[in-house]
C-alpha positions, 0 to 999 in steps of 0.5 A: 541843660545838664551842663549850664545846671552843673556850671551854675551850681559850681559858681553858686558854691564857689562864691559863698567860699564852700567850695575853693581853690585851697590857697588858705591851706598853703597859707596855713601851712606856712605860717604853723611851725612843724611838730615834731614827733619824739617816741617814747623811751621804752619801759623798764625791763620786768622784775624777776619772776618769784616762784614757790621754789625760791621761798624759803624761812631765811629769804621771807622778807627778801621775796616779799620786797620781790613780790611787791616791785613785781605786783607795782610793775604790773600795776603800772607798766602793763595796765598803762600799756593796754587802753581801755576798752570802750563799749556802748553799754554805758553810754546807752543805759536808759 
């Protein structure tokens, strides 16, 4: 009895298309062009660190042109580099 109930809902399943054989995705396969994966080229290397000791009266605008390509890498290279966080708070917010 478990088999011819088995048999009939195999054959139930088959005929409207839920359960098949696969061949449409061989076919799709076929017929879609392959993606091809590139990697990204590696970001630039970092600016020199300025420290306190390097500041001096003569070099003021020197290390300010420094600090600001600093500050631009760090606001776009390492925060483009780390995704962001995603939490469930803002989206249940009643």
């Amino acid at each position: 009895m478990i088999r011819k109930g088995c048999l009939l809902l195999m054959l139930t399943l088959v005929g409207p298309g839920c359960l098949s054989s696969g061949a449409h995705v061989t076919k799709e396969a076929q017929q879609a062009p392959p993606v091809q994966m590139t990697t990204a080229p590696p970001p630039p290397p970092p600016p020199p660190a300025v420290t306190a000791d390097q500041v001096n009266e003569s070099n003021v605008p020197d290390v300010i042109q420094a600090l600001t390509r600093e500050m631009d890498y760090d606001a776009t290279i390492r925060q483009s580099a780390v995704p962001p966080a995603t939490t469930m708070e803002h989206a249940m917010n009643p």
